[in-house]
N, C-alpha and C positions, 0 to 999 in steps of 0.2 A: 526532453527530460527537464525541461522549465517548470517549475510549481505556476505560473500564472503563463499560461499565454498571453502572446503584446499584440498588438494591431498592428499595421504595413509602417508605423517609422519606432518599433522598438519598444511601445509603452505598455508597462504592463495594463491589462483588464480591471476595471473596477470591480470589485463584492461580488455585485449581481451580476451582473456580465460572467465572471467566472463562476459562480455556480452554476449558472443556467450553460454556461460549456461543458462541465461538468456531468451534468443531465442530460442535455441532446446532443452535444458533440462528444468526446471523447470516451465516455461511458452510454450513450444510446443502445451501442449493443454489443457485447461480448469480444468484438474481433480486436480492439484497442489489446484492452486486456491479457485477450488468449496469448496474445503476441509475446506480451513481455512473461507471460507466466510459463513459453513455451522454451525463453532462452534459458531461464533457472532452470528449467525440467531436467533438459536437457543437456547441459554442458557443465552443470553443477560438478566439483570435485568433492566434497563434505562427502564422508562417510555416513552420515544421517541423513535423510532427508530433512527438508524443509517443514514440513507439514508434520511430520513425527515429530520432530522436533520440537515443534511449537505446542502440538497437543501434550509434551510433558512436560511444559514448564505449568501446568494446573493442575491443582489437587480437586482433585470432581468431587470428593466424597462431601455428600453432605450440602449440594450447592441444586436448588431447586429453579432460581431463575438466571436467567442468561441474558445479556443483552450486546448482540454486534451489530455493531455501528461501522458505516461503512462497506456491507459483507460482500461486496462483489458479486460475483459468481457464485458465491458458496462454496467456495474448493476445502475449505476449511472444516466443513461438516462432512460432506460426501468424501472426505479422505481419513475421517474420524477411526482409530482401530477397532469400533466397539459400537454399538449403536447405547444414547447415555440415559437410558431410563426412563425414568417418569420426570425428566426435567421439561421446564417450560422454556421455549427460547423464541427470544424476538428476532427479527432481521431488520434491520433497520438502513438504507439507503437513500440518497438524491432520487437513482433511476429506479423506474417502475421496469425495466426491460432485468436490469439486474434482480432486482426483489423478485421477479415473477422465476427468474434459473435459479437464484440463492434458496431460496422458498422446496422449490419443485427436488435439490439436491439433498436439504436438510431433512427434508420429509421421507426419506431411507432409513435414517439415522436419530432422528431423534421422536420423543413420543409426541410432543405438540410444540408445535411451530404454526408461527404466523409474520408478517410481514408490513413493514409500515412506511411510508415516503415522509423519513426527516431529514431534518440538519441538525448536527450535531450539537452546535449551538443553540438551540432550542429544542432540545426532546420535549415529546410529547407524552413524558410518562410522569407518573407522581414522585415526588421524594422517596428516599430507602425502594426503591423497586423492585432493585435486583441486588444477586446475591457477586454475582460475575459480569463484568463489559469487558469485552472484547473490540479493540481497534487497530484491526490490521495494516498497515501500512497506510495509512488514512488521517492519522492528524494533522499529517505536515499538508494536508489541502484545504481546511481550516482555514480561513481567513484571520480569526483571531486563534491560536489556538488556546490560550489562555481561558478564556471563554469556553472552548470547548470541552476542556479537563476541569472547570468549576460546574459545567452541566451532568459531566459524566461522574465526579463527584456528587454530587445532588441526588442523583438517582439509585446509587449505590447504599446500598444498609450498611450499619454500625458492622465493622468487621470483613466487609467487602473488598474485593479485586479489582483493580485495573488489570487486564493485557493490551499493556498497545508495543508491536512493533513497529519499526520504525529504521533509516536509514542514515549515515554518515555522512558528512561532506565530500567524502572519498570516496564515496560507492562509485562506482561504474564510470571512472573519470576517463578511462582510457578508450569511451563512446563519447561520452563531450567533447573529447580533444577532437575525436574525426568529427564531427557536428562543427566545432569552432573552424574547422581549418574546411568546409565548405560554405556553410552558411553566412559566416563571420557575424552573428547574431551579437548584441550588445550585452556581457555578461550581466544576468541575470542573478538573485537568492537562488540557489539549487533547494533541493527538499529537504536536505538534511542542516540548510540551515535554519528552517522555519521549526521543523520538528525533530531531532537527533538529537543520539547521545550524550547529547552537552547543553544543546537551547532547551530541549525537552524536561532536562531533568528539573529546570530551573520554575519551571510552569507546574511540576510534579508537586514539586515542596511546598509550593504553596496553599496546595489541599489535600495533601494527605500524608498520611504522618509517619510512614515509611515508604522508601522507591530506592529500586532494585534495579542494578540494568545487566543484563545480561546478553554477552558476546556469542553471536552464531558463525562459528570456522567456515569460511567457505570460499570459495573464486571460480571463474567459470574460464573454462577452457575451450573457445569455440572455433569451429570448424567447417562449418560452411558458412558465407556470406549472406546466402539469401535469409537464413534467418536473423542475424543480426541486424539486416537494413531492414525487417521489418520490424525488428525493436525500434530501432530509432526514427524509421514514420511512421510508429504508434502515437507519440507526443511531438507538440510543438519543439523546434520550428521542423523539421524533417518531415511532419503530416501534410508539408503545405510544401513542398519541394516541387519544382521545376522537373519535367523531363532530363532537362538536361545535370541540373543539382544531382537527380535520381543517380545518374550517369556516373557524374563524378564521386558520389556518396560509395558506391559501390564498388568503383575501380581505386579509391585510395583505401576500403576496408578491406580488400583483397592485399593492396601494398603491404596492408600491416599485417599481413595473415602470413604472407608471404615471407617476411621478414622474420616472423617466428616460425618459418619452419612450420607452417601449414596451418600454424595453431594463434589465434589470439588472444594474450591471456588479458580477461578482466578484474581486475580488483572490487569484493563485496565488500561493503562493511554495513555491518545489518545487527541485529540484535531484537532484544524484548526487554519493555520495563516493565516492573511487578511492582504497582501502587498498591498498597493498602489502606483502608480508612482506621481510624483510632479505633 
């Protein structure tokens, strides 16, 4: 759950080195991902979902171009309530493995789609573009992300939206704490301190001329083992765990299961900011 993976004595990844982990390691193909989008799925207590959710903090009326950056998998369009029109939507990613599922999901649901391998810090599209960018949980992997919210600014038109969600320093600490007490990794920035509620908005203000943040209620309640320890060796350092690490990873997430009475509760804290341009 480190925003950089580190080499064998602790150090974080250079630039390139982490986006090219980025692209062939941890995003290569779908199974990283599915992992973690299977504990939200699942053990979520929010009376909304996730995905409803986030499809109604935008007002669609009237918004012809799209632009997601980051899109994963697509879960974000293939969970759409509505298929959206005659809009045009980009997909924009590192991995060509995701582009080619985000692409393949979108194309249910939306009327033209296509797909493109960037980086967010250098979009490949002209000024005023789009009408909507969309960045789902994906800034705080941004190297700069400063940078990356003056690109997405750029291509945005007079009157344009950001969506970027995004995470707290607090999200999911109660998986760190077992991570820290086998690993004993050297603490790292978590994600929410690269791009969250607080560092985020600071990178917002400085291009665009109102931002919004917006609290999503939610904690997860989990209950079986085996899917939580595959959350945490989805991302470094638990992807790279010993047999034996495995071992212990597992028999002390149970201690804590155990301890709540069958149930482990996780702490979210997640949200959306709403940029606007002047």
């Amino acid at each position: 759950m480190q925003p950089h993976p580190s080499d064998a004595k602790g150090r974080p990844l250079s630039d390139s080195r982490y986006n090219n982990y980025l692209r062939n390691v941890q995003y290569a193909t779908p199974d990283n991902l599915n992992a973690r989008i299977l504990l939200h799925a699942k053990y979520a207590t929010s009376s909304v979902g996730w995905w409803e959710w986030l499809h109604g903090q935008i007002e669609w009326a009237g918004v012809h171009d799209v632009l997601d950056v980051g899109c994963g998998t697509g879960a974000f369009w293939s969970s759409l309530p509505h298929p959206l029109g005659e809009a045009r939507v980009v997909l924009a990613d590192l991995s060509r493995a995701m582009l080619e599922l985000a692409t393949g999901a979108a194309d249910q649901q939306v009327a033209h789609v296509s797909g493109v391998e960037a980086n967010v810090q250098s979009l490949p599209f002209d000024d005023e573009s789009f009408d909507v960018v969309i960045a789902n949980q994906m800034l705080y992997h941004a190297t700069s992300p400063d940078q990356a919210v003056k690109e997405i600014r750029r291509v945005l038109r007079p009157h344009g939206t950001l969506m970027a969600s995004t995470i707290g320093p607090a999200h999911l600490h109660e998986l760190f704490d077992i991570e820290q007490s086998i690993f004993h990794v050297p603490r790292q920035r978590i994600l929410g301190d690269f791009f969250g509620p607080v560092s985020g908005l600071a990178a917002l203000r400085q291009h665009f001329a109102s931002t919004e943040w917006r609290s999503f209620d939610d904690s997860l309640r989990c209950t079986d083992v085996d899917d939580v320890v595959s959350y945490m060796t989805s991302t470094p350092p638990g992807d790279r765990a010993t047999p034996e690490q495995l071992v212990d990873l597992r028999e002390e997430t149970q201690r804590r299961m155990d301890a709540g009475g069958g149930v482990l509760t996780v702490t979210k804290e997640t949200g959306v900011f709403l940029a606007r341009c002047a």
